[in-house]
C-alpha positions in Angstrom: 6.3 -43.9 41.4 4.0 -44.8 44.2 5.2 -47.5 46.5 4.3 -51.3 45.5 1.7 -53.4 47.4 0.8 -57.1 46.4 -1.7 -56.8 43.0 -5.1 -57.4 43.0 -6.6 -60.3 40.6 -5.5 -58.4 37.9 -4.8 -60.0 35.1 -4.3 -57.5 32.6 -1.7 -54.3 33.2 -3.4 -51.0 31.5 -1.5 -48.6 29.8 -3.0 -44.7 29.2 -0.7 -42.7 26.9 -1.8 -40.2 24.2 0.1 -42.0 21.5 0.5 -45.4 20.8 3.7 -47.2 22.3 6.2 -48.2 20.0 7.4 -52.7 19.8 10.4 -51.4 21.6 8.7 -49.8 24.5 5.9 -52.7 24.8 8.9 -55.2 25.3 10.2 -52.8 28.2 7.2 -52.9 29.4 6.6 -56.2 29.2 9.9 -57.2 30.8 9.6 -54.8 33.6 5.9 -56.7 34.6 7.6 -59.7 34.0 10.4 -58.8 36.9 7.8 -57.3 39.2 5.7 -60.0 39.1 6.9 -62.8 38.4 4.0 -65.0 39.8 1.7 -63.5 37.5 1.0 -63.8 33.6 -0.5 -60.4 32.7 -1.2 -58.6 29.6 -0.4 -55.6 28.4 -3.7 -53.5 26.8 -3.0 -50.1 25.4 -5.6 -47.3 26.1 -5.7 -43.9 24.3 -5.8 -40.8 27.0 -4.8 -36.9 25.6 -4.4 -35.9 29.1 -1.3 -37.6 29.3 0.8 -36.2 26.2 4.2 -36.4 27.0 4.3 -39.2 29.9 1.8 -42.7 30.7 0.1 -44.0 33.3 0.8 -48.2 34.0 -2.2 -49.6 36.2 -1.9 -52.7 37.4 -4.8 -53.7 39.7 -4.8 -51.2 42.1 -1.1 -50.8 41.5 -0.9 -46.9 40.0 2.7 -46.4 38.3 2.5 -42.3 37.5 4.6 -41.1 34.8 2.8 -37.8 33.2 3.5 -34.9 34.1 1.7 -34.6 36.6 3.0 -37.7 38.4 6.5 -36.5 37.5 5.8 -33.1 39.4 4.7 -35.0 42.4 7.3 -36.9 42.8 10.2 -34.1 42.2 7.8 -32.1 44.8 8.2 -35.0 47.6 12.2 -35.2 46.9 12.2 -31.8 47.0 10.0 -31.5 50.6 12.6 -34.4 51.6 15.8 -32.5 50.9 13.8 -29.3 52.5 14.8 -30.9 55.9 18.3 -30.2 55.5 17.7 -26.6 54.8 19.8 -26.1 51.9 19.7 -22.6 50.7 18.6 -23.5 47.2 15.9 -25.1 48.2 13.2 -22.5 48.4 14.1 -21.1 45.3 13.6 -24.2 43.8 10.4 -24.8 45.6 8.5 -21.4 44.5 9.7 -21.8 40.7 8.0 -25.5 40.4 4.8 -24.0 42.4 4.6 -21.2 39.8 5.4 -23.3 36.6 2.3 -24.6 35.1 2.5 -27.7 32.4 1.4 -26.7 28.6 -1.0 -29.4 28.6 -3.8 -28.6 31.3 -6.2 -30.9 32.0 -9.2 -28.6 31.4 -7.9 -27.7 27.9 -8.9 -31.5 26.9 -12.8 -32.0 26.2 -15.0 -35.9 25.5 -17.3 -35.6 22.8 -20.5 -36.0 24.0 -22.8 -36.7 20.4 -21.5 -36.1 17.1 -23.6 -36.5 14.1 -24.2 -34.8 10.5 -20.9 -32.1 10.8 -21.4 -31.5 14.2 -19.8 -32.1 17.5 -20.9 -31.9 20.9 -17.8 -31.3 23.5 -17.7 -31.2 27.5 -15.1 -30.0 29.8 -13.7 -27.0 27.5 -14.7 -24.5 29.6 -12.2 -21.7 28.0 -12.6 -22.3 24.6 -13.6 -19.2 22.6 -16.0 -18.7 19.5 -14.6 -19.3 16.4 -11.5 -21.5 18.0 -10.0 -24.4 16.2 -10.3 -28.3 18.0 -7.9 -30.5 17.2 -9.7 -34.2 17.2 -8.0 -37.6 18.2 -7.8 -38.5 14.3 -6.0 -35.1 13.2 -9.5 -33.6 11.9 -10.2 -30.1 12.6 -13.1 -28.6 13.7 -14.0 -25.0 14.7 -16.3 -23.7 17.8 -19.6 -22.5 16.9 -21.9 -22.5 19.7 -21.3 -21.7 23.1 -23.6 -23.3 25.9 -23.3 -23.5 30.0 -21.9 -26.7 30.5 -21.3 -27.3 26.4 -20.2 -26.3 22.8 -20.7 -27.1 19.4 -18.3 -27.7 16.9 -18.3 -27.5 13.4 -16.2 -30.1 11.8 -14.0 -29.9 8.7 -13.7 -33.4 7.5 -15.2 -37.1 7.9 -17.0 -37.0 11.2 -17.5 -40.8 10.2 -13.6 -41.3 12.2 -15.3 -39.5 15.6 -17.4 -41.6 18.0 -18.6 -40.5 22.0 -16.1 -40.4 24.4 -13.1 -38.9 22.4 -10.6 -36.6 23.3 -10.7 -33.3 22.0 -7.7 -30.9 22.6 -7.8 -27.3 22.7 -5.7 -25.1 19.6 -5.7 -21.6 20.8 -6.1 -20.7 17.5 -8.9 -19.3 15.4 -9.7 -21.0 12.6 -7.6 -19.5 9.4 -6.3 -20.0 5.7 -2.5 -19.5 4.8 -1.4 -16.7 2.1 0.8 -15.3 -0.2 1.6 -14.8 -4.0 1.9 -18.5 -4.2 -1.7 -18.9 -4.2 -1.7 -16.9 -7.7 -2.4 -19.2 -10.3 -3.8 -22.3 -7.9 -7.4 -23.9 -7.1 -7.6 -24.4 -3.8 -10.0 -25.7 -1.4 -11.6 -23.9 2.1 -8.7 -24.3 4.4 -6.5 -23.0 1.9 -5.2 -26.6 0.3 -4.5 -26.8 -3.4 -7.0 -28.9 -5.3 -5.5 -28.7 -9.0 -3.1 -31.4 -8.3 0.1 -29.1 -8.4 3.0 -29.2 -6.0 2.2 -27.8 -2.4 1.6 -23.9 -1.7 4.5 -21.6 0.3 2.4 -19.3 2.4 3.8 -16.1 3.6 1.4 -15.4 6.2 -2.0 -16.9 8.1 -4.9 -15.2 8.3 -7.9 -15.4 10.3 -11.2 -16.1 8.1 -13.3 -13.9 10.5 -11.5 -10.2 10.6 -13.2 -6.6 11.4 -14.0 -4.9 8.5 -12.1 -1.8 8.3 -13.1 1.2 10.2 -14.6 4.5 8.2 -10.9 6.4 9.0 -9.4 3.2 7.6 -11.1 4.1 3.9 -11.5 6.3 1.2 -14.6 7.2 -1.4 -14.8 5.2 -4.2 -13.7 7.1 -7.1 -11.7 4.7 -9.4 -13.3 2.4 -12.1 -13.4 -1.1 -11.7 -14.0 -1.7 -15.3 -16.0 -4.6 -16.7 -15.6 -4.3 -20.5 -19.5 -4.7 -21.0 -20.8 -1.9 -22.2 -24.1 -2.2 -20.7 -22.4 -1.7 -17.4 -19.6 0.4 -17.9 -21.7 2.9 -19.5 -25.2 2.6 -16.9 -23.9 1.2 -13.8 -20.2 1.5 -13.6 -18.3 -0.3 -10.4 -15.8 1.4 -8.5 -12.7 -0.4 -6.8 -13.5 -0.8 -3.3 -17.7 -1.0 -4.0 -19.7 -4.6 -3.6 -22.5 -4.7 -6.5 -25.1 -7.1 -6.5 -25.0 -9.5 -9.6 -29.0 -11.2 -9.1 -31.5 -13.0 -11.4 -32.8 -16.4 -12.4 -31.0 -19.5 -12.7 -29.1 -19.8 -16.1 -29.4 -16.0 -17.4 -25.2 -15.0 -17.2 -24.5 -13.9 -13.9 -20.9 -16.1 -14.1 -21.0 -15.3 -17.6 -20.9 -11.4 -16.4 -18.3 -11.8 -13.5 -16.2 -14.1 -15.4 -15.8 -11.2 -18.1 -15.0 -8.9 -15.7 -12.0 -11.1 -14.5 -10.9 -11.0 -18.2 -11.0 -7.5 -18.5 -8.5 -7.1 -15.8 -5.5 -8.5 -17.4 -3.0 -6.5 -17.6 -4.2 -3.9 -15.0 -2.6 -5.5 -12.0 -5.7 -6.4 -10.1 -5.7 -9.9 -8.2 -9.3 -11.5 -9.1 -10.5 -14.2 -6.5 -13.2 -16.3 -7.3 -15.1 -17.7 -4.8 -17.5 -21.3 -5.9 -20.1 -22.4 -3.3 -21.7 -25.1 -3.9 -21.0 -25.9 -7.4 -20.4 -29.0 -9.5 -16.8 -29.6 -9.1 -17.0 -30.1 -13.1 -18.3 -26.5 -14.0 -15.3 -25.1 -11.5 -13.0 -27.0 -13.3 -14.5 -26.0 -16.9 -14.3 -22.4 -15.6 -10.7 -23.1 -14.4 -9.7 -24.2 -17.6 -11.2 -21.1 -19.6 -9.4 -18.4 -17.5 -6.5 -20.8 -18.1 -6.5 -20.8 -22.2 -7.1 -17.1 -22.1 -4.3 -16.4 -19.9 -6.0 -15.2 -16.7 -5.2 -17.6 -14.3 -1.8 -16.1 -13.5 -3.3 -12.8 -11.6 -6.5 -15.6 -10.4 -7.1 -17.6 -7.7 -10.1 -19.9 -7.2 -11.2 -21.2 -3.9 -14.1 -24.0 -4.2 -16.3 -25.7 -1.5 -18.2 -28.0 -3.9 -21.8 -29.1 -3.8 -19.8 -32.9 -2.8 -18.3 -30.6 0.5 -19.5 -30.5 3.8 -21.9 -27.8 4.9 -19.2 -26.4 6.7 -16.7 -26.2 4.3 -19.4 -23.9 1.9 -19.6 -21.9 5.0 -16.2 -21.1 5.4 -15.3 -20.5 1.9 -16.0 -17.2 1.1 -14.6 -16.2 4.2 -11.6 -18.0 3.3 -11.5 -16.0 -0.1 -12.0 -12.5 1.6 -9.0 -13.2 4.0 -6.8 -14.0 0.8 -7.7 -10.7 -1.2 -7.3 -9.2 2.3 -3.2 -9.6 2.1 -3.1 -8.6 -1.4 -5.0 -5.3 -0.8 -3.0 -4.6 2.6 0.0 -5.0 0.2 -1.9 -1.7 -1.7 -2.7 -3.8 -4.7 -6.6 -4.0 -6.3 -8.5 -6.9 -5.7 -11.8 -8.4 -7.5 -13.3 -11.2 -5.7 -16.3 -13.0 -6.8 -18.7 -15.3 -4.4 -20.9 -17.3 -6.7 -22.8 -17.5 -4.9 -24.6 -16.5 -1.5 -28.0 -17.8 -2.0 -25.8 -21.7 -1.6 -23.7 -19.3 1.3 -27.1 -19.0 2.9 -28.9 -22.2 2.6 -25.4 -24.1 4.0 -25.6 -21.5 6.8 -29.2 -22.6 7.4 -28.6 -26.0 7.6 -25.8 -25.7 10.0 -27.6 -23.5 12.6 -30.5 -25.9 12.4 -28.1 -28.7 13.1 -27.0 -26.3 16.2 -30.4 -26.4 17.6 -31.2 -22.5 16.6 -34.1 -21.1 16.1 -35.4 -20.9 12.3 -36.9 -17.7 11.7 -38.2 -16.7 8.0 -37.8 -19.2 5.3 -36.5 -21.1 8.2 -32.9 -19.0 7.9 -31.5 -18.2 11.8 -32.4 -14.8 13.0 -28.4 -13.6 11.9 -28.3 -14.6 8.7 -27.8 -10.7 8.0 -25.2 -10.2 9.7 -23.6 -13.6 7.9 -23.6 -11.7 4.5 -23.0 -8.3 5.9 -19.6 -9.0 8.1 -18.2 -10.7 5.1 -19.0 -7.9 2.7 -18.4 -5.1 4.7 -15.2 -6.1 4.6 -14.5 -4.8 0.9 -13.9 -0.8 0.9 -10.8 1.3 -0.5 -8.4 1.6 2.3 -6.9 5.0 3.0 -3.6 6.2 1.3 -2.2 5.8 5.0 -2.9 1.8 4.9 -1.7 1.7 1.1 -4.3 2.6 -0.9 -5.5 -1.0 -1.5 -9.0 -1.6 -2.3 -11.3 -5.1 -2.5 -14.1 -5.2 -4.9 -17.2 -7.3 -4.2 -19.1 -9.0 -6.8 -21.9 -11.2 -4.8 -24.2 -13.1 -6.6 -27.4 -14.1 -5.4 -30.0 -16.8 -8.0 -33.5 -15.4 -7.2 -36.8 -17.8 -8.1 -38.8 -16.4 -10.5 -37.3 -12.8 -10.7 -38.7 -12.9 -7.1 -36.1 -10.1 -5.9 -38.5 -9.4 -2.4 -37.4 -12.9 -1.1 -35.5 -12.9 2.5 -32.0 -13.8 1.4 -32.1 -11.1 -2.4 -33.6 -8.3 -0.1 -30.8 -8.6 2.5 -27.9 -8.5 0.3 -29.4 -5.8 -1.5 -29.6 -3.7 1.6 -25.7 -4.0 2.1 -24.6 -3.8 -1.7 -24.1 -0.6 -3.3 -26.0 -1.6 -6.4 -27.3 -4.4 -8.1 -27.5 -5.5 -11.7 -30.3 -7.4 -12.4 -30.9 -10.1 -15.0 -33.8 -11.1 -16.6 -34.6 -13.7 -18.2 -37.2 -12.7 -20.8 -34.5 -10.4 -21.8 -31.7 -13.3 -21.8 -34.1 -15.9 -23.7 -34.7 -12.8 -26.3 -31.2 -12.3 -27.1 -30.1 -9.7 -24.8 -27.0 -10.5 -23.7 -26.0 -9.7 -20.7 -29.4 -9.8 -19.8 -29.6 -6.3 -17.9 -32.5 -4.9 -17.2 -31.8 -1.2 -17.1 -35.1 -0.3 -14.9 -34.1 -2.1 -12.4 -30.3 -2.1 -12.2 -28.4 0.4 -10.3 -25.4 1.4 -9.0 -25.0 3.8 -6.2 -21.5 5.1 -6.5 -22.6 6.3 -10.5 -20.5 8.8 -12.2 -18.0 8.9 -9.5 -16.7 5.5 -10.6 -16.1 6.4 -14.2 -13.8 7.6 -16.0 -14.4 11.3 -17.5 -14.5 10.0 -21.0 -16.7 7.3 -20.2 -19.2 9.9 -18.2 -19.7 12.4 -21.4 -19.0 9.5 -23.9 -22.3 8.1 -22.0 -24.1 11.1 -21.5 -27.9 11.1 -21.7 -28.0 7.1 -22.7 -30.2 6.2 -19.8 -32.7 8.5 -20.4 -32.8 7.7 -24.2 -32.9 4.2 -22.9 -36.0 5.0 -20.6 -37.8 6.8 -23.6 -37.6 3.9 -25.2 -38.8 1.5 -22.8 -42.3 3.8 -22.5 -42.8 4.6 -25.8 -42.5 0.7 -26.7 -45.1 0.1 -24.2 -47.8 2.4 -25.3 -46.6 1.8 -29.1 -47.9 -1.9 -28.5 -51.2 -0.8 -28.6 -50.9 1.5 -31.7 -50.5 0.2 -35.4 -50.2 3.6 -36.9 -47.2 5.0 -36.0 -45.7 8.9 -37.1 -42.6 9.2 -38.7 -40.8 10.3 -35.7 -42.1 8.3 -33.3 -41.0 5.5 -36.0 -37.7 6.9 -35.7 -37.4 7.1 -32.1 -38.1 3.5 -31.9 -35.3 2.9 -34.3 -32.6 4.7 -32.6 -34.2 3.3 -29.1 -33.7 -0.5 -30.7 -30.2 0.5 -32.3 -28.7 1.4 -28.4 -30.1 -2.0 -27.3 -28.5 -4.1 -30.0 -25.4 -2.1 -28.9 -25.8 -3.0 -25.6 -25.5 -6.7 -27.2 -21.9 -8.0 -26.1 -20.5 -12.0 -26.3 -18.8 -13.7 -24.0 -15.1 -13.6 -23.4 -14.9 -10.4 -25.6 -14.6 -7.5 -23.0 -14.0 -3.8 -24.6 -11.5 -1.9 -24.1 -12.3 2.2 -22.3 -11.3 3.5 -26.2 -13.6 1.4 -28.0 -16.8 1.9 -25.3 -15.9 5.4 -25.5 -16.2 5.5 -29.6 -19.3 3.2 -29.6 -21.2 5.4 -27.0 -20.2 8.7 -29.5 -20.9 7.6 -32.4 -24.8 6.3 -31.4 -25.8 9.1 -28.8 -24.8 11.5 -32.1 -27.1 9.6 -34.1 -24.3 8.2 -36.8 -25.4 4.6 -36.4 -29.5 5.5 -36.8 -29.9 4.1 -40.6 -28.1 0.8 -39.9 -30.7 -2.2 -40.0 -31.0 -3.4 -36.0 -29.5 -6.7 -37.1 -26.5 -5.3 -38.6 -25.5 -3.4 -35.6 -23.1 -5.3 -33.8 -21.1 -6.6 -37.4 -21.4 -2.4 -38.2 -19.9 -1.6 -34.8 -16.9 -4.0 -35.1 -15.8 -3.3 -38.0 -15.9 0.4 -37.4 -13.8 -0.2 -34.0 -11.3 -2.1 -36.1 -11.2 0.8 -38.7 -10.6 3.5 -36.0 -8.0 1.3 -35.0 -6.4 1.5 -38.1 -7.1 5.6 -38.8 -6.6 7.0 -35.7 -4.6 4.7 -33.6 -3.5 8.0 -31.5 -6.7 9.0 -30.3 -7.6 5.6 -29.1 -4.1 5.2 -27.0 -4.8 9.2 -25.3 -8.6 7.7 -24.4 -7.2 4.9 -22.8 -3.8 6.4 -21.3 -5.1 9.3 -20.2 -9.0 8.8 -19.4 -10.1 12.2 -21.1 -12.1 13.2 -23.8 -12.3 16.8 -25.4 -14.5 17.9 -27.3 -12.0 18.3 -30.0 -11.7 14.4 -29.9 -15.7 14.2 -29.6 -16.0 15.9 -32.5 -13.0 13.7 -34.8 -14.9 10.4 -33.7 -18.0 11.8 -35.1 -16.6 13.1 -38.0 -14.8 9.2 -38.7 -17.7 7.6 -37.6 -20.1 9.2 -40.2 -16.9 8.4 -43.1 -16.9 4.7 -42.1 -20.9 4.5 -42.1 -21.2 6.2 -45.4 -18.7 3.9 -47.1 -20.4 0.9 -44.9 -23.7 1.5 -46.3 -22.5 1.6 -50.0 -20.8 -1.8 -50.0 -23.7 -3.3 -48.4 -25.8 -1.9 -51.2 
């Protein structure tokens, strides 16, 4: 401690320490100013300083009494050049090993806030942090670097800023920001950072991973050759997914696009796939009502749901989907199958936007920042098929983007569609007609195709889409016509029959063996005499009946993904039995 002079008109003795001293060390402290001076009544006023973790500062007019570390090492360093006279021989070995130790806490790893306001922070002095690094605040909230500036950053902040004010401490992590996991997140609702929401008992992580990771390399993967199958016909059949492929789920407000991603979580049970689903910016409500369905139909066992609701910061929606895509990440580095779901992007985006223009950037188009691509695009690239030498894992996307309109040429639709490998697209004339899912077959497409099905399913579909396309002129240009041939008549028929087919309610995904014997039995024509409305009652009770005739042929569809033309012919052949004997009792 520095040597004592006679006080100054203090009158109040300042302590600086990064935590709050305890009763028991005020009433040393108050008993040691008591002793040194005695001729004075002083105070003891306790100020906050994160420098000094570990240690405290006492001033006392101009009366300095130096215990941090840094006083500590001075004063060891003046014994040490006092004991140096004698020359003992331990003494310089001493000497180099304190002048090469440096303290963990350096004084240029603490920043002041400089403004804070609406989610964001304004820091000085933390001239080493790196993009993307957590900052720890004086009030435990977290915050994460986002702008980097000559003399400043910005900081994103994950919590109340309401706690922060000008002139706070803010200490450096080391860390970038990241989400724990592990197979305890199975089952769990969880929130951006990775904390559980759903009211159970606290999550055992087995690992933390960063939220922002490379996607992996083109060595690193494989093609895309396995099914990721949906159980809607209408997809399966037109625009099938593969397991490592991102498709594009787009349309209007309120036309099924949860509806459709929801069912394809459903039709994973069973098939050891790990489905994520990602909510951004959604009523906490309808994430709970969601929760609650995959919950009664036993699917929230292989499910995990990570929500940043519309109530949650800006920052927070930003984060989530990363947050989602780093938990499938350990699942699929483990060589499991992942589905993950962000629903949805367009929110993504327009939290994004309101971020950067809280940052001070530059709005560009629809006032989005100029790397708003690359926002979308380092998140989704990060979904592929890895390589049999990393496991064989694979991540499936399903983004889903709400359009205005059926405006698909907007900024935010067009970008995603240019990174997707397909997009189904809603519509909602269709939706409001009765086609449901609402997929517009003109417009949908998926570019892996046929290399993501199954070979049943690819001859079972066969020439659908172009039957499909036949109909959609020949409806046109029949508009216009009230006289109509007996063929054309019948084309429209068979053209209506495949749409009502393509008909499919929620929560009741087909199995491969029962979109396999559908497809056969209305590409041969078999279902072309039953009444449009009956269609769908006619096709489940047929399933049922196959079911019941020929349970082997439906267990070699599904085990071994195969269809010959010997088991073509025997579902034609059944098909035309059950339709006969369906048309008499409904006579």
């Amino acid at each position: 401690m520095s040597n004592m002079k006679k006080p100054d008109e203090a009158t109040a003795a300042l302590l600086y320490s990064a935590d709050a001293p305890s009763e028991a060390q005020r009433q040393r402290f108050a008993d040691f100013l008591a002793r040194t001076y005695p001729d004075r009544p002083l105070t003891l006023e306790w100020k906050r300083d994160m420098r000094l973790k570990g240690g405290f500062r006492l001033e006392v007019g101009s009366d300095i009494y130096d215990w941090s570390l840094k006083g500590r090492m001075a004063q060891l360093r003046s014994r040490i050049d006092a004991l140096d006279e004698r020359q003992e021989d331990i003494l310089p070995l001493m000497r180099q090993t304190i002048e090469d130790w440096r303290p963990n806490v350096k004084p240029e790893e603490i920043g002041t806030v400089l403004t804070v306001g609406d989610e964001i922070a304004t820091i000085s002095g933390l001239e080493d942090a790196v993009y993307g690094e957590v900052l720890l605040f004086a009030n435990g909230i977290r915050g994460m670097v986002q702008e980097l500036r000559p003399h400043e950053l910005c900081c994103v902040l994950f919590g109340d800023s309401s706690d922060i004010e000008a002139g706070d401490p803010v200490i450096r992590t080391g860390k970038v920001a990241g989400v724990p996991v592990g197979e305890g997140f199975l089952g769990r609702v969880v929130d951006a950072l990775g904390s559980p929401i759903d009211g159970g008992d606290p999550i055992q992580a087995d690992a933390f991973y960063p939220v922002e990771r490379p996607a992996p390399g083109i060595i690193d993967r494989q093609p895309v050759n396995q099914p990721m199958e949906t159980g809607l016909l209408a997809i399966d059949a037109l625009f099938p997914i593969g397991r490592g492929q991102r498709e594009l789920i787009i349309g209007d407000r309120q036309t099924g696009k949860t509806a459709v991603a929801l069912d394809t979580i459903l039709n994973q049970k069973g098939k050891n796939v790990v489905c994520i689903y990602v909510a951004i910016g959604q009523k906490a409500s309808s994430v709970a009502l969601l929760a609650e369905n995959l919950r009664k139909r036993g699917a929230m066992d292989y499910c995990i749901i990570v929500s940043a609701s519309a109530s949650d910061s800006a920052s927070l929606q930003y984060i989530a989907p990363y947050a989602g895509c780093s938990l499938g990440e350990y699942f699929m580095h483990q060589g499991r199958d992942v589905l993950i779901v962000y629903d949805d992007l367009s929110k993504h985006a327009i939290a994004y936007r309101a971020l950067s223009l809280l940052l001070e950037r530059s709005p560009g188009r629809e006032a989005y920042p100029g790397d708003v691509f690359y926002l979308h695009s380092r998140l989704l690239e990060r979904s592929a098929h890895l390589s049999d030498e990393k496991g064989g894992g694979s991540m499936t996307a399903l983004p889903i983007i709400e359009t205005q309109a059926g405006d698909v040429s907007a900024y935010i639709p067009t970008n995603v569609i240019s990174i997707t490998d397909g997009q189904l697209f809603l519509e909602s004339s269709l939706f409001f007609a009765g086609q449901r899912p609402a997929v517009n077959v003109g417009l949908s497409v998926s570019r892996v195709g046929g290399d993501a099905q199954t070979k049943a399913m690819k001859k079972a579909a066969g020439a659908m889409r172009l039957d499909l396309a036949q109909y959609r002129e020949m409806e046109v240009f029949t508009q216009f016509s009230s006289d109509l041939d007996e063929t054309t008549k019948r084309q429209l028929t068979y053209g209506q029959g495949l749409m009502r087919l393509l008909r499919q309610k929620q929560y009741h995904p087909l199995t491969q063996h029962e979109q396999v014997i559908t497809l056969v039995a209305a590409l041969a024509h078999v279902l072309q005499d039953i009444p449009a409305e009956q269609i769908n009652a006619c096709q489940q009770e047929m399933l049922a009946w196959f079911g019941q005739q020929d349970p082997a042929l439906c267990q070699r569809i599904d085990s071994t993904g195969l269809l010959s033309d010997d088991d073509r012919q025997q579902i034609i052949d059944l098909a035309r039995t059950f339709v006969a004997g369906y048309q008499k009792k409904g006579q």
